[in-house]
SELOTI-327818 format. One record per residue (C-alpha): x, y, z. Coordinates in steps of 0.5 Angstrom, whole numbers. Last residue first. Layout:
<recs>
+-------+-------+-------+
!     u !     v !     w !
+-------+-------+-------+
!     X !     Y !     Z !
...
+-------+-------+-------+
</recs>
This chain:
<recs>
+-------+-------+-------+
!     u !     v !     w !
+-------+-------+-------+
!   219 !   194 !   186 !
!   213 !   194 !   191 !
!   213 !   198 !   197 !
!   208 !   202 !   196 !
!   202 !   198 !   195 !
!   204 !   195 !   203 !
!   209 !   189 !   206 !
!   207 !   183 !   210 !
!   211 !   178 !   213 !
!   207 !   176 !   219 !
!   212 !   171 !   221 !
!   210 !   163 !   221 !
!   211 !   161 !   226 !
!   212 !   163 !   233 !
!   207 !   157 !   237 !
!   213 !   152 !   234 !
!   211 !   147 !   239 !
!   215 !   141 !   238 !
!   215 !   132 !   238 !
!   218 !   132 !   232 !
!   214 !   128 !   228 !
!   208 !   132 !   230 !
!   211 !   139 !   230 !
!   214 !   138 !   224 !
!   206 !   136 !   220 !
!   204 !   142 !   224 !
!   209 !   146 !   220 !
!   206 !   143 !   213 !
!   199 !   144 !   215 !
!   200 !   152 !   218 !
!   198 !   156 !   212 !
!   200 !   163 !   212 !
!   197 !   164 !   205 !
!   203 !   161 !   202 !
!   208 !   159 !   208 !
!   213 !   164 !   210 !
!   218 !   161 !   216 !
!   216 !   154 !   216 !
!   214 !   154 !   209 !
!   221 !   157 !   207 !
!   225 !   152 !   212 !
!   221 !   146 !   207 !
!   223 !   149 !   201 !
!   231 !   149 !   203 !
!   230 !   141 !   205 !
!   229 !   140 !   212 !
!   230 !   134 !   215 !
!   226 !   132 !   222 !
!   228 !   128 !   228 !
!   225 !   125 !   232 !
!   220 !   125 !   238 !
!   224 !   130 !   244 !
!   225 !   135 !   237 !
!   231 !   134 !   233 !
!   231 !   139 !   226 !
!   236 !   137 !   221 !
!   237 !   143 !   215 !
!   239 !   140 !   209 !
!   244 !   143 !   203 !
!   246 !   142 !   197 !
!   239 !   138 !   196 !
!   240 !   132 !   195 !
!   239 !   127 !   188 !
!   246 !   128 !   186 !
!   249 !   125 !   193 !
!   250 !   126 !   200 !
!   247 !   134 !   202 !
!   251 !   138 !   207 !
!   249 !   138 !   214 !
!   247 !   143 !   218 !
!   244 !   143 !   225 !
!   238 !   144 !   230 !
!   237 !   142 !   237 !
!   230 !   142 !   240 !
!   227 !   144 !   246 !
!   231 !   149 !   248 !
!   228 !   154 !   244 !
!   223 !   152 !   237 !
!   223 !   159 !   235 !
!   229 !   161 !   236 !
!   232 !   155 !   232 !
!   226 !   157 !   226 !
!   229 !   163 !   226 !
!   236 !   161 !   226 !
!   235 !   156 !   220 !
!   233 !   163 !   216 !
!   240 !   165 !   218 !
!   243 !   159 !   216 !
!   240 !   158 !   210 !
!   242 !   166 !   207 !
!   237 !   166 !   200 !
!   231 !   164 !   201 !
!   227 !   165 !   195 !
!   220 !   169 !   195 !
!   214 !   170 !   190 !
!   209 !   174 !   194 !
!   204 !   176 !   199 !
!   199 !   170 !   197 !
!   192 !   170 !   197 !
!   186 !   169 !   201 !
!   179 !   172 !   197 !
!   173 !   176 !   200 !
!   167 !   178 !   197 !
!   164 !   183 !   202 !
!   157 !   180 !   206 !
!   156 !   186 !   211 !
!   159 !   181 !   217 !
!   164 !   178 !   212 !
!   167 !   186 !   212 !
!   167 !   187 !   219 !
!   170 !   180 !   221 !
!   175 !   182 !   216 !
!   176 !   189 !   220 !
!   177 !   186 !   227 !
!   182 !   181 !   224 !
!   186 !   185 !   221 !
!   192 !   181 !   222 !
!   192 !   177 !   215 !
!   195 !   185 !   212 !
!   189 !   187 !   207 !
!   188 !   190 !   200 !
!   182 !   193 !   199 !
!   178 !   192 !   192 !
!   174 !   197 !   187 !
!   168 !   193 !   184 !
!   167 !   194 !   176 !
!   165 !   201 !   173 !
!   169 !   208 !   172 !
!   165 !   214 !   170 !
!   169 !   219 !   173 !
!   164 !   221 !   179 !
!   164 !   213 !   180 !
!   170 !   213 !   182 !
!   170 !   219 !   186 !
!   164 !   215 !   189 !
!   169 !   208 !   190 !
!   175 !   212 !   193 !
!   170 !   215 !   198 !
!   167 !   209 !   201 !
!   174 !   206 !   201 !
!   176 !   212 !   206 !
!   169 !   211 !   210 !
!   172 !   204 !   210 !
!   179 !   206 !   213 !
!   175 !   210 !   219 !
!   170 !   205 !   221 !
!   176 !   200 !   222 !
!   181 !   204 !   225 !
!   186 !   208 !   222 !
!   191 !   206 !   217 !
!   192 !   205 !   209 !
!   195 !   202 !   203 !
!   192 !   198 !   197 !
!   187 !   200 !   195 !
!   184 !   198 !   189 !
!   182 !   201 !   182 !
!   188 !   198 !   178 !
!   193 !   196 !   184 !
!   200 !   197 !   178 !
!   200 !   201 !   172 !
!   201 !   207 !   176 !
!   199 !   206 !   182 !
!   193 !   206 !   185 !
!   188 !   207 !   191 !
!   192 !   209 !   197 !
!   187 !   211 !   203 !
!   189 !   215 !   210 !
!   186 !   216 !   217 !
!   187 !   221 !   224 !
!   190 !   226 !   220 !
!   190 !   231 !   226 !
!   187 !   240 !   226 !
!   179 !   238 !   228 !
!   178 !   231 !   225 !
!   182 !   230 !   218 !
!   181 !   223 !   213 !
!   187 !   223 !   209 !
!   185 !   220 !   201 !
!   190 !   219 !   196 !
!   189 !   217 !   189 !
!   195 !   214 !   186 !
!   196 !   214 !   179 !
!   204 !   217 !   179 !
!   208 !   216 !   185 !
!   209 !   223 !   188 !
!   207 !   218 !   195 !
!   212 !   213 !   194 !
!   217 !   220 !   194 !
!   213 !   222 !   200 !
!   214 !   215 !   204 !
!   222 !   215 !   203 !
!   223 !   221 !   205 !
!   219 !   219 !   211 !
!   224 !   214 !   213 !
!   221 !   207 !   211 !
!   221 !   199 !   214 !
!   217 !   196 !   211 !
!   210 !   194 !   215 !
!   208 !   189 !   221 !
!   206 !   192 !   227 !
!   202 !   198 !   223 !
!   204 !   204 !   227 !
!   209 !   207 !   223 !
!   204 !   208 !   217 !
!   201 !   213 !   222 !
!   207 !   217 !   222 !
!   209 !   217 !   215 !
!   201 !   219 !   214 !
!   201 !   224 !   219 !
!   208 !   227 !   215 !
!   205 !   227 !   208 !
!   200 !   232 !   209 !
!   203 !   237 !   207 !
!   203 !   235 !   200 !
!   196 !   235 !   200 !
!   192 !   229 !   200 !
!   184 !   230 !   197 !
!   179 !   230 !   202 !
!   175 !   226 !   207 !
!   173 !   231 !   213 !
!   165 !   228 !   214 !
!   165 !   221 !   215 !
!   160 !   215 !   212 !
!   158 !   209 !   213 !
!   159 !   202 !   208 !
!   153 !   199 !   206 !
!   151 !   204 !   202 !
!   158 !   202 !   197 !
!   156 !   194 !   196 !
!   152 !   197 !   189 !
!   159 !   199 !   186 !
!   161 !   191 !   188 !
!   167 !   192 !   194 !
!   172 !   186 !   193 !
!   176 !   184 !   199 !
!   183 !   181 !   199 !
!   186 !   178 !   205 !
!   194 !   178 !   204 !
!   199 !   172 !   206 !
!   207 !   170 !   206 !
!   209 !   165 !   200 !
!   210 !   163 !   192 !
!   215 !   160 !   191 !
!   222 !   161 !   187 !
!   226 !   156 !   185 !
!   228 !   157 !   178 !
!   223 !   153 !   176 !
!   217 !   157 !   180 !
!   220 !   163 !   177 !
!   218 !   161 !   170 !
!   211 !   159 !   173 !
!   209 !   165 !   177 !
!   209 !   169 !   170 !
!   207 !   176 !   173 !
!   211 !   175 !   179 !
!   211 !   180 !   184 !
!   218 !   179 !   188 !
!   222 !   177 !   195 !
!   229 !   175 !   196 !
!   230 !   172 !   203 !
!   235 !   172 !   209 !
!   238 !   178 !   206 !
!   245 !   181 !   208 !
!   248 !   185 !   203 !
!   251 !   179 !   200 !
!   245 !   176 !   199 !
!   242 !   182 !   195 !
!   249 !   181 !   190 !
!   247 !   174 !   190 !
!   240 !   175 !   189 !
!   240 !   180 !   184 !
!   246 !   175 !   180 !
!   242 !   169 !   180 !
!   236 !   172 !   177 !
!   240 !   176 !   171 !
!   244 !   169 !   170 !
!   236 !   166 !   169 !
!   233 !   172 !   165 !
!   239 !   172 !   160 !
!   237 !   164 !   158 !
!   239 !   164 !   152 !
!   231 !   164 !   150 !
!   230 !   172 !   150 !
!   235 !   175 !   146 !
!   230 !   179 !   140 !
!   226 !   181 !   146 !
!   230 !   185 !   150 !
!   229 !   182 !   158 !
!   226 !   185 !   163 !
!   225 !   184 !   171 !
!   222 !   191 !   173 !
!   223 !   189 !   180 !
!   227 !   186 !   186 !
!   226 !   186 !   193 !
!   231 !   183 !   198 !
!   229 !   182 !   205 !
!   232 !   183 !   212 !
!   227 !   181 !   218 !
!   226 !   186 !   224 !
!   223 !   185 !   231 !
!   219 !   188 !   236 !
!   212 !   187 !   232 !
!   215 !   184 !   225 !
!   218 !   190 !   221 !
!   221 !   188 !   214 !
!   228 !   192 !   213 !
!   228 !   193 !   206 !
!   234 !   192 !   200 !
!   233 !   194 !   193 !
!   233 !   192 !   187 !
!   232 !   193 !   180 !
!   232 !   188 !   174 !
!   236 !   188 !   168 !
!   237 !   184 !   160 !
!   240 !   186 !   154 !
!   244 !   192 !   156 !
!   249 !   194 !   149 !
!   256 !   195 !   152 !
!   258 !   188 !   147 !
!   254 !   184 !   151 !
!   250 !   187 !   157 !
!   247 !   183 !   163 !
!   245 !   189 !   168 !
!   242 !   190 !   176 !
!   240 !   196 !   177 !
!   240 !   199 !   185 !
!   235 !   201 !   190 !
!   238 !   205 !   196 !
!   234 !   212 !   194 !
!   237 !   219 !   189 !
!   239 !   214 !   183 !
!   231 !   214 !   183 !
!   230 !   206 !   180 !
!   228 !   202 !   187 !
!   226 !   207 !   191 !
!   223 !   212 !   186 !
!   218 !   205 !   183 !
!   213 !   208 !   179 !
!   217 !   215 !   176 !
!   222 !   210 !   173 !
!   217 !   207 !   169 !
!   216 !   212 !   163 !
!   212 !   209 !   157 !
!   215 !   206 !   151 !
!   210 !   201 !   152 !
!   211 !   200 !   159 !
!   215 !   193 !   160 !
!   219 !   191 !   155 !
!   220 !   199 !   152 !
!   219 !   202 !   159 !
!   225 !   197 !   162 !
!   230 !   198 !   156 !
!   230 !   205 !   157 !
!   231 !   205 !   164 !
!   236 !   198 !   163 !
!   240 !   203 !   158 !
!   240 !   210 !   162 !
!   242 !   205 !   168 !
!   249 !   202 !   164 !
!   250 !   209 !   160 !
!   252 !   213 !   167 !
!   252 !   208 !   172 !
!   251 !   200 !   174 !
!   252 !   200 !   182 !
!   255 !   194 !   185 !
!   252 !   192 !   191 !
+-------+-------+-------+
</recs>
């Protein structure tokens, strides 16, 4: 990737923190992504040697159980408001996944506020999240542990270990985890037994995951003795409203634990996502679907057709698959199987490896 220097990322900085925070600092929020120390990068549109429209970007390593997915974030997506409507936001998009295309990405992923500007450009909405919302009178429902405190600074490398146990994460070296840790807004929890860090709890981020938790690890009973603790201590400072718990879908036990003492929860999506390599994400499905089926690419015949279609023959028929298709196989919004059973049956196959558990915590949001 090219890297925007000197005046260019002074520029898109301070272009960032006036779209997006007010005039406020926004670097601090997302060290990985804006610190010229980490691997993220700015993408720019400049007329004139004046910056009218940037993004951040950064390349991350998904890691699903034994195996690993390359994945493009890109975040802080901003436009000056006096050139808004030339379509600047558009050539920034397709610039950031070219330029994380050329990095080796199967898949650009970002968090949306405007879900439908994206969604024209391609953008879909995928992957899966379980969210629980804890009423503040919900709080004696949840048992309480002794040894709950405050993170300090050398507790940072128990936390970088136990975040490593999580089977599905990103991939973080633990320079990475206490700079995400150094965010402003967090409230960090550790959970201490005799000399070991057995549990920790995130709640906030800056302007971002306002009163929710949104990464942790431990087991079940630990983590919600962590939320309990988050809620009194919000209490103590007079904040009101439910506090909520961002959770990955494989938490089984820990959805059942909660639905079992009556917390509102809600199915959402993990992201915004666009498939930006067709052959590699055409791969997965082939491994996934084994000896059992043949796939190829074809290009696509007429103005109507998409440039490129994916075929997948099966024992039954066979089955085109456009670039939408192959991401609702692989990522489906709220890991819905629908549209996958619907390949299986036409196909004659059995795709018991899909969708992948992509999730991503907080932190790693750009």
């Amino acid at each position: 990737m090219s890297r925007v220097q000197g005046d260019q990322r002074g520029q898109a900085i301070a272009l960032m923190e006036r779209v997006l925070r007010e005039g406020g600092p926004i670097a601090p929020e997302y060290p990985l992504g804006l610190d010229a120390r980490f691997g993220g990068r700015i993408v720019t549109i400049e007329e004139q040697g004046r910056v009218l429209s940037a993004c951040a970007v950064l390349v991350r390593d998904f890691v699903i159980g034994t195996d690993s997915l390359r994945c493009g974030l890109i975040g802080s997506v901003c436009t000056a408001p006096e050139a808004r409507g030339r379509g600047l936001a558009t050539e920034l998009l397709r610039r950031a996944e070219a330029e994380l295309a050329s990095e080796g990405c199967v898949l650009a992923m970002l968090w949306a506020d405007e879900a439908r500007f994206y969604d024209e450009r391609g953008w879909r909405p995928i992957g899966a999240e379980v969210d629980f919302a804890f009423e503040p009178a919900q709080e004696s429902r949840l048992a309480g542990e002794s040894g709950i405190r405050a993170a300090a600074l050398d507790d940072r490398g128990a936390i970088h270990r136990l975040y490593t146990l999580h089977r599905e994460r990103v991939e973080r070296s633990p320079e990475e985890t206490a700079a995400l840790l150094s965010s402003p807004g967090i409230e960090t929890l550790v959970l201490q037994r005799d000399r070991d860090v057995v549990a920790y709890s995130c709640r906030g981020r800056g302007k971002d995951f306002d009163r929710t938790v949104h990464e942790w690890a431990g087991s079940d009973r630990d983590v919600l003795a962590l939320v309990r603790e988050h809620m009194l201590r919000a209490k103590a400072r007079g904040e009101h409203g439910p506090t909520f718990l961002i959770t990955p879908p494989g938490a089984k036990g820990l959805h059942e634990r909660l639905r079992g003492l009556g917390i509102r929860w809600n199915e959402g999506v993990l992201a915004m996502g666009k498939l930006l390599d067709i052959h590699a994400a055409a791969a997965l499905v082939a491994r996934a679907a084994g000896s059992q089926a043949r796939l190829s690419i074809e290009d696509g015949v007429g103005d109507d057709q998409p440039d490129t279609i994916v075929v997948l023959e099966g024992p039954r028929a066979r089955c085109e698959l456009t670039p939408d298709d192959l991401l609702g196989l692989l990522i489906p919004a709220r890991g819905r199987r629908l549209r996958l059973e619907e390949i299986e049956r036409a196909c004659g196959l059995m795709l018991p490896a899909l969708p992948l558990p992509l999730f991503a915590w907080g932190l790693d949001s750009i």
